[in-house]
BANUSE-253958 format. One record per residue: residue in one letter; x negated, y negated, z negated of N, C-alpha, C in turn; residue number from 1. Coordinates in pm, whole numbers, m for minus. Layout:
BEGIN
ATOM   aa      n_x      n_y      n_z     ca_x     ca_y     ca_z      c_x      c_y      c_z     i
ATOM    a        X        Y        Z        X        Y        Z        X        Y        Z   NUM
...
END
This chain:
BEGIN
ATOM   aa      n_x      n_y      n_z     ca_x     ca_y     ca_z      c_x      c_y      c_z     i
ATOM    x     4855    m2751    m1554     4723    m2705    m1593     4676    m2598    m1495     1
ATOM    x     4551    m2615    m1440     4495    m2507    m1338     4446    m2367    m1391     2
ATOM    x     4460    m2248    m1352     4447    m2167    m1410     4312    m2155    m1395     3
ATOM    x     4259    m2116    m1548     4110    m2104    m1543     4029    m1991    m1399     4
ATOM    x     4108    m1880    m1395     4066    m1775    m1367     4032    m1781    m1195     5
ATOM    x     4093    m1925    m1177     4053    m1952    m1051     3971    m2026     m992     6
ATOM    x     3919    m2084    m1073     3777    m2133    m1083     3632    m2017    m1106     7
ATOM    x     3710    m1969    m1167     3583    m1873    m1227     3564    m1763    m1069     8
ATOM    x     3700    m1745    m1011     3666    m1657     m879     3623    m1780     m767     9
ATOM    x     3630    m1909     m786     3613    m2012     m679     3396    m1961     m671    10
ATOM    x     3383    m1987     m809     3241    m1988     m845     3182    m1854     m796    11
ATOM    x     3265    m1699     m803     3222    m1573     m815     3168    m1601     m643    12
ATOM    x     3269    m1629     m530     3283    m1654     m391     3178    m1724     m390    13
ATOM    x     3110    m1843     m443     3045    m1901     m427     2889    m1859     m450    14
ATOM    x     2909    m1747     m532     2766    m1630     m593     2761    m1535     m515    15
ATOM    x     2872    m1505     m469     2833    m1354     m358     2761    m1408     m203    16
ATOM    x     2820    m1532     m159     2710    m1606      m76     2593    m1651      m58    17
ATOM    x     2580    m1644     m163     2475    m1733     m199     2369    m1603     m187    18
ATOM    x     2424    m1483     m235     2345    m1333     m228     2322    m1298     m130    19
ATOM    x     2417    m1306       11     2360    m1257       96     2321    m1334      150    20
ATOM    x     2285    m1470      172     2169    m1568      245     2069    m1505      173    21
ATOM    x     2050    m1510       71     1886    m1456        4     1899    m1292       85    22
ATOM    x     1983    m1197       90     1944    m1069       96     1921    m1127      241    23
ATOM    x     1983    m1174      362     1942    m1199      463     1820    m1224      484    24
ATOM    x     1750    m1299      401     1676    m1406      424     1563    m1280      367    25
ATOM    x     1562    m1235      255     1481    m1138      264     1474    m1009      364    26
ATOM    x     1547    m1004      426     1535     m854      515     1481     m911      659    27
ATOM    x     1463    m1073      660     1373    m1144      809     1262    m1146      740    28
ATOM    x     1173    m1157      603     1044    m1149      591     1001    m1028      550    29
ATOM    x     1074     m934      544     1027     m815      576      987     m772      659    30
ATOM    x     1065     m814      801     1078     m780      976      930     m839      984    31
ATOM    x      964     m993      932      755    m1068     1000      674    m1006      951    32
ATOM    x      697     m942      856      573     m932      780      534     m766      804    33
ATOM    x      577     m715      864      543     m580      918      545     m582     1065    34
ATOM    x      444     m663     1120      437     m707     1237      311     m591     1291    35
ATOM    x      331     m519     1392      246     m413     1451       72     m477     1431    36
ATOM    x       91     m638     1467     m106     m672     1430     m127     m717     1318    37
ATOM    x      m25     m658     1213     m120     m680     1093     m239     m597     1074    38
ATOM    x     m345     m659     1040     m446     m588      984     m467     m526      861    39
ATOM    x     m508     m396      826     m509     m348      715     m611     m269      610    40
ATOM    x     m651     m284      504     m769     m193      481     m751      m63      498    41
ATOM    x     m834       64      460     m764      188      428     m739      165      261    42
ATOM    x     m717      150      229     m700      163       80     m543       80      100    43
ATOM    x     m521       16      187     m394      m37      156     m290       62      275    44
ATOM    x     m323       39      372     m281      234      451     m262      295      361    45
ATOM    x     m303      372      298     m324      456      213     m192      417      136    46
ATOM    x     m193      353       48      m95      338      m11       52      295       43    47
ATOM    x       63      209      143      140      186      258      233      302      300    48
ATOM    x      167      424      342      220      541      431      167      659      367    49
ATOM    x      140      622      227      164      750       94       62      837      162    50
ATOM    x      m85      829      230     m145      889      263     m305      878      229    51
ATOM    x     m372     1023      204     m446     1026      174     m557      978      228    52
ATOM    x     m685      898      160     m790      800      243     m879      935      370    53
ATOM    x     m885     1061      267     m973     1171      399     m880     1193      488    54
ATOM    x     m752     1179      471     m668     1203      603     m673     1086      727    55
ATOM    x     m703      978      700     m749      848      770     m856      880      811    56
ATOM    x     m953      931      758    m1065      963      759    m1095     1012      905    57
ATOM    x    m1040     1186      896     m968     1303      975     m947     1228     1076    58
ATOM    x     m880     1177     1085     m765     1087     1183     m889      986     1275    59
ATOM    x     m983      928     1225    m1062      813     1261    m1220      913     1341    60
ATOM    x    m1242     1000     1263    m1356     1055     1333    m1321     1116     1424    61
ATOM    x    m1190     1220     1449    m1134     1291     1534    m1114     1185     1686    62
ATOM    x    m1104     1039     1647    m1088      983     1786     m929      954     1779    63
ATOM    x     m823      982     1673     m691      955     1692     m634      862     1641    64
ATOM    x     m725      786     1582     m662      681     1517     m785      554     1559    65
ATOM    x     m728      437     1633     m823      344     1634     m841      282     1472    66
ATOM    x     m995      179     1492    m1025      105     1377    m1133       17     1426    67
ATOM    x    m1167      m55     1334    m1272     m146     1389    m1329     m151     1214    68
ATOM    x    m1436     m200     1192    m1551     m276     1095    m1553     m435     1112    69
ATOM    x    m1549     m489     1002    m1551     m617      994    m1650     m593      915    70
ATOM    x    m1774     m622      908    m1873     m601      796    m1898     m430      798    71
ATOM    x    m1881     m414      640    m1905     m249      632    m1721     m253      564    72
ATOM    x    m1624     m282      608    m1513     m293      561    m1411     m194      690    73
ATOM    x    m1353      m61      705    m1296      m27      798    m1145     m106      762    74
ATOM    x    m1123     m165      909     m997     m230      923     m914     m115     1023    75
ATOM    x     m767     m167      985     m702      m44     1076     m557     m117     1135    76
ATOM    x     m527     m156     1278     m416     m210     1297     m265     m141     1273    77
ATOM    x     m150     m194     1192      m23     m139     1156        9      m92     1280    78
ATOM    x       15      m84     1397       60      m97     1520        4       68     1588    79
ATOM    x     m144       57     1538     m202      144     1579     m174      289     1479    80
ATOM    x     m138      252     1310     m148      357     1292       37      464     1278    81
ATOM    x       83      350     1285      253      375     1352      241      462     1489    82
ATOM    x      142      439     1590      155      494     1718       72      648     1714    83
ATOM    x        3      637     1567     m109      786     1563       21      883     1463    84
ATOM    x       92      808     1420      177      915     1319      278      941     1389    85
ATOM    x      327      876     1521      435      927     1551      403     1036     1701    86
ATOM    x      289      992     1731      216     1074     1813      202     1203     1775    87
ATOM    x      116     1231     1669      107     1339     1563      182     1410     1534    88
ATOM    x      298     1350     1467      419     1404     1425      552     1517     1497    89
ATOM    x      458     1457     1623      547     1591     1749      504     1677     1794    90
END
């Protein structure tokens, strides 16, 4: 008779794999998906990099932060505002 308990660790081996393809697999659509040309609103900036919308603001009239208008909508590239905070920051 096979001992149960070795099945049950055949299956456990078979669950802890199975975890890190998914954790893998999630930590590559994280990488794409924070790609420097994503485009972004300020309201999602904002919440993004825990920062306040007049500090974008600050940041955009001062000339230190690029942006563009799509409509009356200010857009702001991830790329660009990674390169104004670390600029800043020194």
């Amino acid at each position: 008779m096979q001992n149960p308990f070795e099945h049950l660790e055949d299956r456990l081996n078979g669950l802890e794999q199975l975890l890190l393809t998914l954790h893998k697999a999630i930590d590559e659509m994280k990488t794409q998906s924070k790609s420097k040309d994503d485009v972004l609103s300020v309201s999602e900036a904002e919440r993004i990099y825990n920062l306040s919308k007049s500090t974008f603001q600050k940041l955009m009239r001062e000339g230190r932060l690029k942006y563009s208008k799509v409509g009356r909508r200010t857009v702001l590239r991830r790329g660009d505002i990674d390169e104004c905070i670390n600029t800043n920051a020194h």
